[in-house]
C-alpha positions as CSV (number, residue, x, y, z in Angstrom):
1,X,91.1,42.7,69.5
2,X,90.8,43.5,72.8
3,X,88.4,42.5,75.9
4,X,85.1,43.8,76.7
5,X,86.3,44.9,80.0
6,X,89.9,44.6,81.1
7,X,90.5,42.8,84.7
8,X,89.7,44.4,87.7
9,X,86.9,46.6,85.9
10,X,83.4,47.1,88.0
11,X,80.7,49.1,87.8
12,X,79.4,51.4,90.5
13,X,76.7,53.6,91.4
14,X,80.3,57.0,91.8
15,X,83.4,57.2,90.0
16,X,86.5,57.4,91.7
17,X,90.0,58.9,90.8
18,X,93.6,57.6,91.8
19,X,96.9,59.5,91.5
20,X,99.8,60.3,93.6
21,X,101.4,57.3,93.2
22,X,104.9,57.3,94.9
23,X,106.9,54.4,96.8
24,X,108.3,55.1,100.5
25,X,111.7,53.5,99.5
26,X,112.8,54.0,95.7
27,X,115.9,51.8,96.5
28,X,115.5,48.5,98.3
29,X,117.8,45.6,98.7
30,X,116.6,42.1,97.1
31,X,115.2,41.1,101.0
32,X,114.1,44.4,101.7
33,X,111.0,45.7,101.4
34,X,108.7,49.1,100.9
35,X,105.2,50.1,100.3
36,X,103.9,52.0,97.1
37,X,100.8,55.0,98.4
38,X,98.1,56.1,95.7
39,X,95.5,59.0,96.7
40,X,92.6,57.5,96.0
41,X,89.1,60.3,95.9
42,X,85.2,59.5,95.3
43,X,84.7,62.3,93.3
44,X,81.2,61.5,92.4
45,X,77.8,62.2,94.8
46,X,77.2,58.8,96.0
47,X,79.1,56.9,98.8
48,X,81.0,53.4,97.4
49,X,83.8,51.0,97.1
50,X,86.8,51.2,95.2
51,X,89.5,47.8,94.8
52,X,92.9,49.1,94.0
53,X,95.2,46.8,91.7
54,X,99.0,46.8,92.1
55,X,100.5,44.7,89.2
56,X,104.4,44.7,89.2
57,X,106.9,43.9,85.7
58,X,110.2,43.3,86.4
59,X,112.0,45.0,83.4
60,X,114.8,43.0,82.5
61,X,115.5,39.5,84.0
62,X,117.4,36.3,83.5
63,X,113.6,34.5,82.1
64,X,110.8,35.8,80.3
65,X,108.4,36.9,82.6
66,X,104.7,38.2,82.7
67,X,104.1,41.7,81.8
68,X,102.0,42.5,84.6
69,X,101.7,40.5,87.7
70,X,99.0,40.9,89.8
71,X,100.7,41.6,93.7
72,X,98.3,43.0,95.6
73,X,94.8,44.8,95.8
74,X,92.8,46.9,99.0
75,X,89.3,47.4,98.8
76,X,88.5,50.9,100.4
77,X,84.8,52.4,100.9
78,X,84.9,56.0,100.3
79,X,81.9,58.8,101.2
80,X,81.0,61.1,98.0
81,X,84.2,63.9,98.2
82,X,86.2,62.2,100.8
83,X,90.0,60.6,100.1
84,X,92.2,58.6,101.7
85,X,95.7,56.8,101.0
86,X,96.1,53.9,99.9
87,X,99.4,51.7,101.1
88,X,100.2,48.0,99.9
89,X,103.3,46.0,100.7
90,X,106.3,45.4,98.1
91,X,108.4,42.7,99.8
92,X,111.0,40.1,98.3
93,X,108.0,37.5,97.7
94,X,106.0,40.1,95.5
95,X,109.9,40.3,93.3
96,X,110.8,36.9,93.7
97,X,110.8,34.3,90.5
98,X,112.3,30.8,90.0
99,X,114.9,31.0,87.6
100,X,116.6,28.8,85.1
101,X,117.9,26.5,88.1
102,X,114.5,26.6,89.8
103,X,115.7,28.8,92.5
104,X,113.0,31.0,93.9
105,X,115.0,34.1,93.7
106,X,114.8,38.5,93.5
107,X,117.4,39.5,90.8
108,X,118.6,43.2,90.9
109,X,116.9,46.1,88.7
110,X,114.4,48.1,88.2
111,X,110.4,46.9,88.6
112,X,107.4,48.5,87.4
113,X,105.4,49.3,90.2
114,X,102.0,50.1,88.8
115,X,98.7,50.8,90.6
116,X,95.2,51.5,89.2
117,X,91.3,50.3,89.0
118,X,92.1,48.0,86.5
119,X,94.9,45.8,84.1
120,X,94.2,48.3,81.3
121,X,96.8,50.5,80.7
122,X,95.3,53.3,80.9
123,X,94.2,53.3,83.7
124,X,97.6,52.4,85.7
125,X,100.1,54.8,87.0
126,X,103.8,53.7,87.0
127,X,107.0,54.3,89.4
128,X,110.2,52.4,89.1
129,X,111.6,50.2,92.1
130,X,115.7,49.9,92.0
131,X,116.3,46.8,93.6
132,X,120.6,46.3,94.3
């Protein structure tokens, strides 16, 4: 069974329409750091308010982790037909974990980035992060 309404979900007088999603840096070193950009358009008639989600999985790693984390969200305000990019931070915090030793730490491989309007799947768009 799933929820009613996945996190993140609102309703609003537009609709809106993300895409584009693509990192500045594909490769990053574990104390590096890049942004991930998503278009995001009002593609209805009214003006209105859109919160974009940026969850990140870290695909393999040394404990079990969440499948989506919650890292960041911007709340943009959009006229009907206008669009604008959208850029949030991906730094060693947003990566970092403790791990069996309880070492706060950012382990090498890949990461789901993925940005949306919501947790559902669906509604998420996914690029990979290579951290060395």
């Amino acid at each position: 069974m799933s929820p009613l309404y996945p996190f993140g979900f609102g309703l609003s007088y537009t609709t809106f329409r993300t895409k584009n999603v693509r990192l500045a840096n594909k490769k990053i070193r574990r104390n590096g750091s890049t942004k991930v950009l998503v278009d995001v358009e009002n593609t209805g008639k009214r003006a209105g308010s859109e919160v974009v989600q940026m969850y990140i999985r870290d695909r393999v790693s040394s404990v079990t982790r969440p499948i989506k984390e919650l890292k960041g969200f911007k709340k943009v305000s959009l006229k009907a037909g206008e669009k604008t990019t959208v850029a949030m931070n991906i730094t060693a915090e947003s990566l970092a974990f403790y791990d069996v030793n309880m070492k706060y730490v950012v382990e090498p491989g890949e990461f789901e980035i993925m940005t949306g309007n919501s947790s559902r799947d669906a509604d998420l768009q996914k690029v990979i992060l290579t951290v060395r």
